[in-house]
C-alpha positions in Angstrom: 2.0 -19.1 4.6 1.3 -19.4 0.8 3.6 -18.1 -1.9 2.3 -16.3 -5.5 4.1 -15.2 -8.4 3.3 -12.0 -9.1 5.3 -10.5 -12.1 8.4 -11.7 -12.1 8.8 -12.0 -8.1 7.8 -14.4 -5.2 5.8 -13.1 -2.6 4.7 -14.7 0.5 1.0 -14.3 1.8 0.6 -14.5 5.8 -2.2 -14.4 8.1 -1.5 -11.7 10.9 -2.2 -10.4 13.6 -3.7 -6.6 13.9 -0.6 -5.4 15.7 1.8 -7.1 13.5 0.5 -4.3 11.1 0.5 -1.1 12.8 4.0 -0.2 14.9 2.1 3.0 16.5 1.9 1.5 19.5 -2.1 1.6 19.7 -1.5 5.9 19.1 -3.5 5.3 15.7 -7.2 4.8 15.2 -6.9 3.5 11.6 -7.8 -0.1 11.5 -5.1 -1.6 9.4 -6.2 -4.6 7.0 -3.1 -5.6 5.3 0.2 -4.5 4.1 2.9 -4.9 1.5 6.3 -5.4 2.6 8.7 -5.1 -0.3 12.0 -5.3 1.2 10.8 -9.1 2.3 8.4 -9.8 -0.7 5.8 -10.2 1.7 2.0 -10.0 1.5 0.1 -9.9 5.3 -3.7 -9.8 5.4 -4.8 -9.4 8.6 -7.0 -12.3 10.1 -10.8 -12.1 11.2 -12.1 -10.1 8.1 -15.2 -11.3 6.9 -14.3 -13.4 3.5 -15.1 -9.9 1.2 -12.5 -8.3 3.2 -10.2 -10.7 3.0 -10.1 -11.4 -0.9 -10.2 -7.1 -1.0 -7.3 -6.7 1.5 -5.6 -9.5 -0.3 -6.5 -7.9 -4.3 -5.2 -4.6 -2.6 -2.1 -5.7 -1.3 -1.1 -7.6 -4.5 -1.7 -4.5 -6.5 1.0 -2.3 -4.6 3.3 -5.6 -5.1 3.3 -5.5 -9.1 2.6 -1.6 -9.2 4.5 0.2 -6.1 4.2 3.4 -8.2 0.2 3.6 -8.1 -1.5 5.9 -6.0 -3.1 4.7 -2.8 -6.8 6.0 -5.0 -5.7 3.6 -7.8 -5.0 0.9 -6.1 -8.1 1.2 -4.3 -10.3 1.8 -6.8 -9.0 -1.2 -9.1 -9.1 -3.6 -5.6 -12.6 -2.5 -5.7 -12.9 -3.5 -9.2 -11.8 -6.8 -8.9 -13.1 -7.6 -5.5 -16.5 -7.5 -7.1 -15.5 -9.4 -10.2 -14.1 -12.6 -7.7 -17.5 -12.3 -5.6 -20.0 -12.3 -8.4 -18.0 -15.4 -10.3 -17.4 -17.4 -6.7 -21.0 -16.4 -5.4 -23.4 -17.0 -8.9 
């Protein structure tokens, strides 16, 4: 476990399993990749993502921390933004 400031806040990052994620009882068929858990000002990413996924799931996940008003399509679409920015600077 790591912890990150993000705003003014704490947050713990974990490693987790997939069905540490998901309490459907296997009933869903989304694959779930991470999650932000405000009441514990916790961060999970799942583990065994290829390392894009990972820093995406992990860009994602921060974003709902420091803006839990932003739609899911926001968030996503500035993870995506960012996702690429970290790849291009960590793999030029």
């Amino acid at each position: 476990m790591t912890r990150v400031r993000l705003g003014r806040k704490l947050w713990k990052v974990e490693s987790a399993k997939p069905k540490a994620l998901c309490d459907c009882k296997g009933k869903c068929k989304k694959h779930h990749m991470g999650e932000c858990d405000y009441e514990n000002q916790a961060i999970r990413v799942r583990d065994k993502q290829g390392e894009r996924d990972r820093i995406y799931t992990s860009i994602h996940e921060g974003i709902h921390a420091q803006e839990p008003t932003w739609s899911e399509a926001k968030v996503k679409r500035r993870a995506s933004q960012l996702t690429a920015l970290v790849v291009e600077a960590l793999t030029k």
